[in-house]
N, C-alpha and C positions, 0 to 999 in steps of 0.2 A: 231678169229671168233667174228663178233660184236655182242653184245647182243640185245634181242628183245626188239624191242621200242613201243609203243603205238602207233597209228596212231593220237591217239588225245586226250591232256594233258588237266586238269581242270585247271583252272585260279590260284586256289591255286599250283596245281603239279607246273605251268610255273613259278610261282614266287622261290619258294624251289629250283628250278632247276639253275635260275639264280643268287641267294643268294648263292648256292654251287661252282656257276661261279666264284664270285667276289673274294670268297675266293683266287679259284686259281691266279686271276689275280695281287690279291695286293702280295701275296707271291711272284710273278716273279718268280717263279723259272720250270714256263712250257709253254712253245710255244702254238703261237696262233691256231698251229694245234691240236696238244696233245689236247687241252681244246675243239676243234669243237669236234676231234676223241672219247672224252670220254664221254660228254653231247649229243650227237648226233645231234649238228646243223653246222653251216656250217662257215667257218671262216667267212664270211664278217658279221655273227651276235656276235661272239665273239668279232670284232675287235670295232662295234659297240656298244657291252655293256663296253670294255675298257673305249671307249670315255665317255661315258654316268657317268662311276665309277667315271672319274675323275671330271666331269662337278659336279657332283652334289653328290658323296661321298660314295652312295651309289643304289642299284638297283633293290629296296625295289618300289613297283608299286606305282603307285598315282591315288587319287579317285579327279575325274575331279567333281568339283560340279556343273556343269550346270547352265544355265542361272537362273537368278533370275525373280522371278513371279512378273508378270505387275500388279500383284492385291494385295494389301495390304489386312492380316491378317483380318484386321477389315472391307472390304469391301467384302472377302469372308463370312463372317458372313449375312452384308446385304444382299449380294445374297441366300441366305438359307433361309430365310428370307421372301425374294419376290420369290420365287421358291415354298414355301409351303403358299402361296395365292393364286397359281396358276393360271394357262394362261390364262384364261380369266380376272383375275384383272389387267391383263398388257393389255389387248387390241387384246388379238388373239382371233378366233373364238369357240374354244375349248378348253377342258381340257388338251387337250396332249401337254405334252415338249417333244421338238425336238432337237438336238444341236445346230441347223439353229434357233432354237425360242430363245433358251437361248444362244447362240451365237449373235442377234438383239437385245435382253434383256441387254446383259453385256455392248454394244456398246452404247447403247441409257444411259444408267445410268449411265455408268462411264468411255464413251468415248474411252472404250479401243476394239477393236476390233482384235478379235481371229478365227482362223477356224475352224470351225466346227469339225473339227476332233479332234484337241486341245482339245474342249470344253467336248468330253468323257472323256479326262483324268482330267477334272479339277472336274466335277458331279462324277468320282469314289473317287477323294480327300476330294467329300463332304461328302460320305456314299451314293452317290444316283446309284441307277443300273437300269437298262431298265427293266421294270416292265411289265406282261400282267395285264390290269385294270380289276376290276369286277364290272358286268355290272349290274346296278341300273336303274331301271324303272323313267322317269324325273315327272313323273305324283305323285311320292309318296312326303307324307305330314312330312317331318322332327319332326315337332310341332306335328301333333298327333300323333305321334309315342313315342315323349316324354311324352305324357300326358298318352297313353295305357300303359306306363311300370309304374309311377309314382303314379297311381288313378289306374287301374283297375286292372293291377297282381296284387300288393298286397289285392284287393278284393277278387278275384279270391282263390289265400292262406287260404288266413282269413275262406271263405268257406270251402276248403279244409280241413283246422284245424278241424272245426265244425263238417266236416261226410258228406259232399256232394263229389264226383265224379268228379273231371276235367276230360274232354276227347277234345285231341286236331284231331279233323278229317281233312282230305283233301283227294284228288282223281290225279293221278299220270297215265300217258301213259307208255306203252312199248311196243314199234314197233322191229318188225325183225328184222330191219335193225343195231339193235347193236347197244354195245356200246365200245370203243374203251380204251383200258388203258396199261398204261408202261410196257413194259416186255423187260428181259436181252436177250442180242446178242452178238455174236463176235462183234467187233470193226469193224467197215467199214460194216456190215453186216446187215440191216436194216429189220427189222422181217417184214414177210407179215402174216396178217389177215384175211382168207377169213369173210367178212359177205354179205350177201345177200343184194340187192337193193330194197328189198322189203318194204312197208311200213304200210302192216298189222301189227294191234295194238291189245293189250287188255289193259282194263282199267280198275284200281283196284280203291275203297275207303277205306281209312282203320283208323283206329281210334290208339291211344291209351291212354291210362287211369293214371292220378295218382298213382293208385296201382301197376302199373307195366303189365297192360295187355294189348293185341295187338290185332285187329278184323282186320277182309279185306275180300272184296268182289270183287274178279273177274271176268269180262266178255268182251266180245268180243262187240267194239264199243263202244261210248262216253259214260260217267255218264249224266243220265239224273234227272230232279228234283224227277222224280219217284222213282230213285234208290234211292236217298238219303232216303227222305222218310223210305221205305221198310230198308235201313243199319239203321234207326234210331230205326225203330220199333224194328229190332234186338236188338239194343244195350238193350233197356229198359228190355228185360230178363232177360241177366246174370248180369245185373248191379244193385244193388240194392239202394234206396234211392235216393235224391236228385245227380240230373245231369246236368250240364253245359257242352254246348258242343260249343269248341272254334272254331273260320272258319274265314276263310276268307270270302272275298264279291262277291263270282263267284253268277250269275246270277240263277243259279241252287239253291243256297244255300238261296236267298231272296227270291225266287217264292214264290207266295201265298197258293199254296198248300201247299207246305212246313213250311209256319207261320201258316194256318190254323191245322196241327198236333199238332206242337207243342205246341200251345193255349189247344189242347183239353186236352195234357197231363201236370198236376200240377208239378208235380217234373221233367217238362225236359224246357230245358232255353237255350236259343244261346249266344253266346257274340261273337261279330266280329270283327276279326281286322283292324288295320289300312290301307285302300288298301295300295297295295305294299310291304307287306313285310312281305315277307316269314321265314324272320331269326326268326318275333317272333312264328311261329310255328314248335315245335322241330318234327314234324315227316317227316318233310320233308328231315330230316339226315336219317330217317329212308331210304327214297326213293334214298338217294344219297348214302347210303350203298352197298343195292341191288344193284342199277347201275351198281357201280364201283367194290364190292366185287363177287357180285353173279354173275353178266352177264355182265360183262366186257371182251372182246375180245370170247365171247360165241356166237358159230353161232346157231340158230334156222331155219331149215328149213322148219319147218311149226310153225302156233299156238298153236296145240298141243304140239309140243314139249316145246317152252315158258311156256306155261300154267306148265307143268308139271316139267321148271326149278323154276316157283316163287312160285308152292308147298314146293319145297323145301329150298329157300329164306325165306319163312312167318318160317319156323322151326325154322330157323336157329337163323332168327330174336329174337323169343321167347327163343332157348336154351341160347345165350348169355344176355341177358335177357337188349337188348339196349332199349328198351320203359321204363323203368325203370331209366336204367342210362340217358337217353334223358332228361327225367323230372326232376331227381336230378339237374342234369346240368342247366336247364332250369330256376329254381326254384332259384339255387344259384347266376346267372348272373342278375337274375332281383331285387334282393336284395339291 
């Protein structure tokens, strides 16, 4: 009775198998049947690894090394090179590399022309992988951005040092309609999410402070220059002493009503940032926590119910005590 076979050998099983083969063959002392019979293949592959033993000694695999690359060492370098100056310093209309860009790319500068397909495997031999971009507003100022981190955080600090109050405010939407984030599934089995198509909103402002504390004002409908206001007046209770309060340049935030408050009160001061750019204000992690942690893949079927998840969001906020860590962080990158 034959013994049970695999249906299907690893590369290494095939070789051990065949190395076991040769043996028998150089001993000569068993037929080219007995060796199919006992290895379980068929004599015309026996009679063929014979041939093979004698051709060349042994029956030991061989690693085929493939063609040799049309780009020399030191012209993959250049290409890296011209690849991180990116598509527009070569003449394309955009940021984005394509394999078809840097497939015209390679042809144009070193005459060597590859397909497009090629060109995948040659950006994963550079370390490069198909990336989704994050997206940057074209209107922001590079230059003051480097002048806001360089001159006026460390003012900002300095203050702080002193006894004055940093507080970085901004104003954040949450509609209905959800927000969507990764969850596990069987394999092949694609999770559905009901949320709602609706695009009722509430809209919160919310501060937080050097010392680690967190304020927010929710309500149904945009922040207007009045709200702000009215969250400022808040803030000047439980905050005591000299107050700077960091923002952005929303149109709400320059209104004259809102310069005229602030004038009347001696210890409260704006400093603005640089348009566009949100990274230097850390409560915006604040909002992209909530998103993603609290109401993430969370249906709301009314506003009520929302309202009564981001009760529970602002807690939570406070119990792990991230307006705190936001600022440490914040404080340590702009160093």
């Amino acid at each position: 009775m034959a013994e049970w076979q695999p249906t299907r050998y690893t590369r290494a099983q095939l070789e051990e198998r065949r190395l076991a083969a040769a043996k028998w063959l150089q001993e000569g002392t068993h037929s080219h049947r007995d060796i199919a019979e006992h290895f379980g293949v068929s004599v015309v592959t026996v009679t063929t690894w014979n041939a093979r033993l004698k051709k060349r000694g042994t029956l030991q695999a061989t690693v085929a090394t493939g063609r040799h690359s049309r780009m020399t060492p030191a012209q993959h370098e250049q290409l890296r090179t011209r690849l991180k100056a990116g598509a527009l310093a070569h003449g394309f209309p955009d940021e984005t590399w394509t394999t078809r860009r840097v497939s015209e790319l390679i042809g144009r500068r070193f005459a060597i022309w590859y397909h497009h397909d090629h060109v995948r495997k040659l950006l994963h031999q550079l370390g490069w992988t198909p990336q989704m971009p994050d997206g940057r507003a074209a209107e922001r100022n590079e230059l003051r951005m480097a002048t806001w981190k360089e001159q006026t955080a460390p003012e900002l600090k300095k203050k702080v040092a002193e006894g004055a109050t940093l507080i970085y405010l901004d104003e954040v939407g949450f509609a209905l309609k959800g927000v969507r984030r990764r969850t596990w599934s069987a394999r092949g089995v694609t999770p559905l999410v009901t949320l709602p198509a609706n695009w009722a909103k509430l809209s919160t402002i919310g501060a937080m402070t050097s010392d680690g504390r967190f304020f927010q004002n929710t309500k149904t409908g945009a922040i207007k220059h009045g709200d702000v206001i009215g969250f400022l007046h808040h803030l000047l209770r439980p905050v005591a002493g000299e107050m700077v309060v960091v923002l952005d340049n929303a149109s709400i935030h320059r209104a004259k009503a809102v310069q005229a408050f602030v004038a009347s009160h001696e210890r409260l001061s704006l400093e603005y940032l640089p348009p566009y750019a949100p990274e230097l204000n850390p409560i915006e992690l604040v909002w992209a926590y909530v998103k993603r942690h609290v109401l993430g893949n969370f249906c709301a079927r009314t506003v009520g119910m929302l309202k009564q998840k981001l009760v529970g969001a602002w807690q939570r906020v406070r119990y792990v005590g991230l307006p705190q860590q936001l600022f440490d962080m914040n404080l340590c990158r702009d160093q």
